[in-house]
N, C-alpha and C positions, 0 to 999 in steps of 0.2 A: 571379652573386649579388651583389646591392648591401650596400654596407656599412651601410644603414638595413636592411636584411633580415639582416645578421649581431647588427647592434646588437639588435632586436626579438626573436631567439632568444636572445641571452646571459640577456635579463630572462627568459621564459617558463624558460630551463633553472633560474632562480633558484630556482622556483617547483614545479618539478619536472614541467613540461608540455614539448611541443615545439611551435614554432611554425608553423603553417603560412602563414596568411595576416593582414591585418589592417591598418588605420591609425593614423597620429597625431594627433595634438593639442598643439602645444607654443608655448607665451606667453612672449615676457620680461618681465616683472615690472613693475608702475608703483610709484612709491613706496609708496603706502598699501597695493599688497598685499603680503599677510602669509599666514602658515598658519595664521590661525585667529580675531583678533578680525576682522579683515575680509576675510578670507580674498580669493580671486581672485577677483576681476570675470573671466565665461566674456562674451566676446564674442556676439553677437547668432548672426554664422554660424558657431558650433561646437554650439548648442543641441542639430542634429539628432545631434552627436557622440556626447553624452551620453545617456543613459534619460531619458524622456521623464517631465516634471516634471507633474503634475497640479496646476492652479489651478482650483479648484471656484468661485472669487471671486477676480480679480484684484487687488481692493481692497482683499486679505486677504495677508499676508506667505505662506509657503509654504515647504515643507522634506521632501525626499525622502533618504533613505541609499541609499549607494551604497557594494557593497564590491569593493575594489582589493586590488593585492598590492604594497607597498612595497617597490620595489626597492631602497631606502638602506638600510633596516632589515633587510628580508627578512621581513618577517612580512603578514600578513592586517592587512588593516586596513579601518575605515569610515571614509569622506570623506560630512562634509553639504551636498549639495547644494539651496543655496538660493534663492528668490524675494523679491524686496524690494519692494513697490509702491512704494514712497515715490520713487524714481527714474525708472524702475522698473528693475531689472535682475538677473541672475542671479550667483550667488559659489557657488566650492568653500573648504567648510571642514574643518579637522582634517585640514590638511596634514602633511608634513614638517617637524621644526621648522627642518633647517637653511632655509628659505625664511624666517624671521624673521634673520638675519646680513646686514645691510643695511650693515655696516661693510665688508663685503668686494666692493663695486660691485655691478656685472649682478647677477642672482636668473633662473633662466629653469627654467620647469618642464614635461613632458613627461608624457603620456598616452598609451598604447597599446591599444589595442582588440585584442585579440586571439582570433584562434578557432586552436585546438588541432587535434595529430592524433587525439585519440581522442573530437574531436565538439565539444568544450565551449570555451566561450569566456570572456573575463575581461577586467579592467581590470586594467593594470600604473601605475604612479607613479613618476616618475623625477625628482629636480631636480639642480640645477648651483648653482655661484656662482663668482666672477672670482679667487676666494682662488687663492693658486700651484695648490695641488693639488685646486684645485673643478671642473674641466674644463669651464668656461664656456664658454671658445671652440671646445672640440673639439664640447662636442654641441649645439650652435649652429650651426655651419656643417654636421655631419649634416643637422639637420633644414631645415634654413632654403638649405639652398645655397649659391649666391652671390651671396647678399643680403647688402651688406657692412654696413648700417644696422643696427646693435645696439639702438637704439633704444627706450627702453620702451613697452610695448604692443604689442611686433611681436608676428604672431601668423602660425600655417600651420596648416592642415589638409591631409593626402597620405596616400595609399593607400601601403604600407611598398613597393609594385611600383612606384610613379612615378618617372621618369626625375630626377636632378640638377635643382633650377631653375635658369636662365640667363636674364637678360635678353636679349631680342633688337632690334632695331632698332627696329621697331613700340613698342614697351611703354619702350625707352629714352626716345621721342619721345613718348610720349602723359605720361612720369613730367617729362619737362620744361615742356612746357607746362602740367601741372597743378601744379607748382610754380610756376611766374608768375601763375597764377591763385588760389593759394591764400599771393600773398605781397599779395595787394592787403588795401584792409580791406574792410568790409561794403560786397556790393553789390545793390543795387533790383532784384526781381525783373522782368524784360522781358515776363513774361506771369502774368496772375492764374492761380489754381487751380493742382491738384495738379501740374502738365506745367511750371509756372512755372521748377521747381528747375531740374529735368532740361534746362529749351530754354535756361535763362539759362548753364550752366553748358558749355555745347554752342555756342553763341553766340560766348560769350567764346575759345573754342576753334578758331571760323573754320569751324565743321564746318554745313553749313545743312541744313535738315532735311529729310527725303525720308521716303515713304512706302512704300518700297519694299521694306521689313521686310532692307535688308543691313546689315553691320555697321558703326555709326558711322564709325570712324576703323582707318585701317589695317585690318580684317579682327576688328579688336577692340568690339566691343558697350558702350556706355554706360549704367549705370543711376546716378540721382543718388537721395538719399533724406535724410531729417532723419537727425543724429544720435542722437535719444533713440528707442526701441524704439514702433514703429508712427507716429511722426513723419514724415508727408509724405507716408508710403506711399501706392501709389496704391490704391482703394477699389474700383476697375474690373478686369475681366478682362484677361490679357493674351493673346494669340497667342503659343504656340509655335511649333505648322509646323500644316501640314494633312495627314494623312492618312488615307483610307478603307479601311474593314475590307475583308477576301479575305470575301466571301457566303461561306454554307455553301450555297445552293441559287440558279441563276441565274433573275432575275426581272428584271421593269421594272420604271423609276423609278415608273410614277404604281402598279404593284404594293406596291413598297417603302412609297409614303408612303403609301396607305392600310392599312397594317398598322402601322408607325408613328404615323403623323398623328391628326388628327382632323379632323370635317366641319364649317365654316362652314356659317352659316345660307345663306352664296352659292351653298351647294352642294359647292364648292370644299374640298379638302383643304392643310392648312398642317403640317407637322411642324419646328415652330423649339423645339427641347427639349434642354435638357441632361439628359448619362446620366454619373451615378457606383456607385462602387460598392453604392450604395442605390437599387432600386427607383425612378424616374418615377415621374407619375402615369398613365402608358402603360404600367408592368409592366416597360421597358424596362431594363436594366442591366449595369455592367461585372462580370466576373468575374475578377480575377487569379485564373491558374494555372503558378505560378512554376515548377512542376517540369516541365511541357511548354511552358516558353518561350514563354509567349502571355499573351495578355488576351484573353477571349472578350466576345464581344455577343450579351447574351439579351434572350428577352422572356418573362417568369416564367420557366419551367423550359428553353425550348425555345431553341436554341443558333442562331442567324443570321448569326453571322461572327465572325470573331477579326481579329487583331493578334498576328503575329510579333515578339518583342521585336526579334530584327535588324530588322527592318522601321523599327519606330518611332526603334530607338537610331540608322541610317542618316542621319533626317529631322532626330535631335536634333542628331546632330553635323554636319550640312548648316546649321544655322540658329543653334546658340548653342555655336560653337564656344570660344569664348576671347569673355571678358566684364571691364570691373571695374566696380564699386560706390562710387561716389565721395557720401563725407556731409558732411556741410554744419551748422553752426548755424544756426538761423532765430528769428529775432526778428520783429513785428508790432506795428504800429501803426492805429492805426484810417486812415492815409491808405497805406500802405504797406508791404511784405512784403522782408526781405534776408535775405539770403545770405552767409555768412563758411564756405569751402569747407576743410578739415580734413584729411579724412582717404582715403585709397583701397585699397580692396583686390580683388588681381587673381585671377581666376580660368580652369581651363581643364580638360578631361577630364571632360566632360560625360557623366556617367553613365547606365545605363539602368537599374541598380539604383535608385539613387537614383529617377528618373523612375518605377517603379515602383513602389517605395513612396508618393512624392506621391499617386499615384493611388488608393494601398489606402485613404488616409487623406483621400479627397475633397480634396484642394487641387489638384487636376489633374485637367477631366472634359473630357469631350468631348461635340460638340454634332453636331446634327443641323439644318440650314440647308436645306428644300426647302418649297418651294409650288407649287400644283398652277395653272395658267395655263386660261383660259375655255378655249382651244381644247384642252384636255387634256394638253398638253404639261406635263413637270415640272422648275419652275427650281430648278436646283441650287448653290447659293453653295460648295460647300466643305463639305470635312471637321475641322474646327478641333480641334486637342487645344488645352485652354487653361488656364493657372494663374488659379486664382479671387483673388490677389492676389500684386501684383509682389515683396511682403517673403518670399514662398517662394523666389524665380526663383535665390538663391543657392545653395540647397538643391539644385540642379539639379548640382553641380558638386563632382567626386571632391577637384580640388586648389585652393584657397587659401591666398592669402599677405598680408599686410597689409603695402604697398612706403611709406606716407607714414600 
């Protein structure tokens, strides 16, 4: 039993629940936040941590309640969780007030997710400060590891079951040279358009670029992105892995694509279609069925193949195993695009929950890639599962730490 899974039960028995499973969420403080005129800036990748914030209009501020169990106080409490366009970006407010004692250094606050033994699940609220007896460094190094950078703004997301963090050789090596890269000043993007960040950033890295979908640098994956919220992101699909559904009935391919497909004036059949959880216009669609560990492939009512979660979570952890997310400042000019490189956060224990979820909620769909050839024969590209945009691909991923 880990001592972040004793810590997680002491809150739940506060509360008068038991703990059984669940994650964190815990930030150390930047100056301006507070518990309540400006409460916390939530980071971009803890969004999916939280209930999920409806923006009917972006261009409209936005504010959902959320109720927690204070664990300072002991009592029930509502936290407002908000939307700002004007940034744009999201705050928790009607904190704890000791998070306003800014005289007593560090401020670092803590979030638990938690699901019970008798079914029901909750938000717990925890904070610290550096006062003698605010146990800043104790539940700091709980959640954060041995990440010795106290830093404001660090921030982690982990399943309360994830092992100690440790840097390893790899990630010690990749946090150095993105520190000499993020000690230069602004620099001139090496390629126009969205790919610019990411190759300039990768470049300066020594890393050249292949297309061979492996992991950039040591076994570890690169994504580069704007720092302000959908900045830079890329606008295109991305490749996960590829893998094809177990048929519920054996057939041939030029079978498949004309019940699939559809028929060119050539005569010829083409089945190049994405399938999400909604209906094609070929009837065609995903069904998560979470309680037999699958995803099925229909077409209207009638069932043609699944997707064993082991199946797909195998292919996920074969291809995005350990990732980081490195953001950048970007400025423009009408002769030129730069880069002033900032911030990185590492990630690993690439989920199939998570993965499964993307999918209920269409950000993750899978395609179908076949055309039917004059002599009858049928070319088959691939089975692509694929995220409909790269600003989800963190969301892919149980643990996160913010290292720079």
């Amino acid at each position: 039993m880990s001592n972040l899974f004793i810590y997680s039960s002491s809150l739940a028995m506060k509360a008068g629940k038991t703990f059984v499973s669940g994650g964190v969420f815990a930030k150390v403080l930047a100056p301006n936040d507070d518990s309540g005129k400006h409460g916390v800036v939530i980071p971009s990748e803890a969004y999916h941590f939280f209930p999920h914030l409806p923006l009917p209009d972006p261009t409209c501020n936005a504010t959902a309640l959320l109720k927690v169990f204070d664990s300072v106080s002991r009592v029930q409490a509502t936290v407002a969780y908000k939307y700002y366009q004007r940034y744009p970006e999201r705050r928790l407010t009607r904190l704890p007030g000791l998070l306003n004692d800014r005289n007593s250094g560090r401020r670092l606050i803590v979030f638990l997710h938690a699901k019970h033994e008798d079914g029901s699940s909750a938000y717990y609220v925890d904070c610290a400060n550096a006062a003698p007896d605010g146990r800043f460094r104790e539940l700091y190094h709980l959640v954060f590891g041995d990440d010795p950078d106290l830093a404001p703004e660090r921030f982690v997301i982990r399943p309360v079951d994830s092992t100690r963090f440790r840097l390893d050789s790899a990630l010690a090596e990749l946090l150095q040279k993105f520190d000499q890269v993020r000690s230069l000043d602004w620099i001139e993007t090496l390629r126009t358009g969205d790919t610019g960040i990411g190759y300039t950033f990768e470049t300066l890295l020594g890393i050249e670029e292949n297309n061979d979908q492996t992991a950039d640098f040591r076994g570890i994956e690169i994504k580069c992105k704007g720092l302000r919220e959908g900045q830079i992101a890329g606008t295109g699909k991305i490749n996960l892995f590829q893998s094809g559904p177990k048929w519920a009935l054996k057939s041939t391919a030029k079978e498949r694509i004309r019940l699939l497909g559809k028929q060119g004036t050539n005569g010829l059949y083409t089945c190049n279609s994405q399938v999400s959880t909604k209906a094609n216009n070929r009837g065609v669609l995903l069904r998560v069925l979470t309680a037999d560990g699958k995803i099925d492939l229909q077409k209207m009512t009638e069932a043609m193949g699944y997707w064993p979660f082991a199946q797909l979570e195998q292919r996920l952890i074969e291809k995005h195993s350990r990732a980081v997310f490195v953001k950048a400042d970007v400025r423009r000019s009408k002769t030129k695009t730069e880069y002033k490189y900032q911030e990185l956060v590492y990630c690993d224990r690439p989920s199939i929950h998570h993965f499964v979820d993307l999918v209920s909620r269409r950000r993750i769909v899978f395609e179908f890639l076949m055309s039917e050839k004059p002599n009858g024969t049928v070319r088959n590209r691939g089975y692509p599962w694929r995220l409909i945009r790269e600003e989800f691909l963190s969301q892919l991923f149980a643990f996160q730490i913010k290292l720079r």
